[in-house]
N, C-alpha and C positions, 0 to 999 in steps of 0.2 A: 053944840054947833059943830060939832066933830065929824059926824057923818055929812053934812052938807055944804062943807068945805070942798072946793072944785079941786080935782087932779092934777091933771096936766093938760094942757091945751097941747092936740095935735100940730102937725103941718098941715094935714088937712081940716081944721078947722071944729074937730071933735074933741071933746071931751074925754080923758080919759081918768075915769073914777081911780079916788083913792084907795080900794080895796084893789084895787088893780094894779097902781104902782108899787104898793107894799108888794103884791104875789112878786111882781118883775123883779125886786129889789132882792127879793127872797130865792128867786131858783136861777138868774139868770148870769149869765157871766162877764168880766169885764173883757176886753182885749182891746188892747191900744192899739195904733193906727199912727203909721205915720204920712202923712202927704205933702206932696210938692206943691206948688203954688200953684197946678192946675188942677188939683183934687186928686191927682192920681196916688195909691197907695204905694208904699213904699218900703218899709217895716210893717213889719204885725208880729212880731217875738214869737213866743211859742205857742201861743194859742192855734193857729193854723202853719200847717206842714207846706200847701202847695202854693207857689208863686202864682200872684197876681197877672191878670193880662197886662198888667204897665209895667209891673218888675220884670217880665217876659219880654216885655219890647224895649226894654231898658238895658236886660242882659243881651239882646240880639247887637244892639248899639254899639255895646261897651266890646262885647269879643269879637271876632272874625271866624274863629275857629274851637273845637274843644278844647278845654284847658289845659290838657294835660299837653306838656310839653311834645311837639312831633307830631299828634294826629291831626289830621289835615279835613278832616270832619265841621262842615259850614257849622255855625253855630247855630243857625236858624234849622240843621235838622238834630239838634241834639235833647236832652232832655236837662232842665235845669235842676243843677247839683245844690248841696249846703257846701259850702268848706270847711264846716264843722259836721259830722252826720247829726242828723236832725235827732233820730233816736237815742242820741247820746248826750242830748243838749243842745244840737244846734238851732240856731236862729233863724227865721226868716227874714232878712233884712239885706236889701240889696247888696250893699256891699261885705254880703257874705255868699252870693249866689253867683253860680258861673253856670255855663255851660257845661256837658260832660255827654263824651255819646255812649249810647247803651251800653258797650263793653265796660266804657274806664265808669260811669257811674257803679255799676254791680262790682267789677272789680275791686276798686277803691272801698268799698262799704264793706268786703267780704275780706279782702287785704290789703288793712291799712298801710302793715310795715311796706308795702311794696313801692309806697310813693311819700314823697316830700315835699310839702309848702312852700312857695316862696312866694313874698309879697313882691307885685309890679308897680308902682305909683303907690300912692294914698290908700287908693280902697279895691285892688284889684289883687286876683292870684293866679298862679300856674302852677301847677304839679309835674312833680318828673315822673315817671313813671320808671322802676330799676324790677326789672321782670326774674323771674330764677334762673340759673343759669341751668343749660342742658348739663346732665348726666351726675350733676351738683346736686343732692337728697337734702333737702329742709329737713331740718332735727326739729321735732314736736317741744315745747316749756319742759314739757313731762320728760322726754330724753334728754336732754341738758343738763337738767336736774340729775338725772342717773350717772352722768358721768359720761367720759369718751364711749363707744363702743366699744364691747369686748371684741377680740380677734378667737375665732376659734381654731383649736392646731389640730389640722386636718388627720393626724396620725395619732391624736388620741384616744381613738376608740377602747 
């Protein structure tokens, strides 16, 4: 009776055979979902990278502007950020999604040290942004490591 044992009843009203829920079962993947009470998504963790059109109109709601403390960039023309980078772990889950416009998302991603978290409310953040100073040289891990700079005495030759 094994083989003629019914699958799964569609939404459409089809049958879909048990050799076929085993293959789904077998290659397909989970991703959770979470929705609001109007069905809109909300979270989806790390399975997918890119905000939803409702967490898109969600983040449009929540900010005015980029996050990043000072840029004065509409939030509606910015590109939505993780607050944690995705590539490193981060979530996709609204109240980890802001806005960011093009400069401060690459930059952020490229130089963390350069900016600092701070939660606003419950589930919101802003970043400062602390840029290098003019004429001020960034010492590389790898210089640090080696110690202050040597001075060289110009009349040692």
């Amino acid at each position: 009776m094994l083989g003629t044992a019914p699958g799964l009843l569609l939404a459409t009203g089809q049958m879909l055979p048990v050799s076929s829920v085993h293959r789904l079962a077998r290659t397909s993947a989970l991703v959770r979902l979470v929705m609001d009470a109007e069905g809109q998504v909300l979270d989806m963790g790390r399975k997918v990278r890119l905000a939803t059109p409702a967490q898109r109109r969600a983040v449009y709601a929540r900010y005015a502007t980029c996050w990043i403390d000072g840029c004065p960039l509409p939030a509606t023309m910015c590109q939505i950020d993780h607050a944690d980078n995705w590539s490193t772990g981060g979530l996709t889950n609204l109240k980890l999604l802001g806005p960011a416009c093009q400069f401060h998302n690459r930059d952020r991603y490229q130089h963390p040290d350069r900016y600092t978290r701070h939660k606003t409310g419950t589930d919101r953040w802003t970043f400062t942004y602390q840029p290098t100073r003019p004429g001020k040289s960034r010492r590389t891990r790898h210089q640090a490591e080696q110690g202050p700079p040597q001075r060289q005495d110009p009349g040692a030759d």
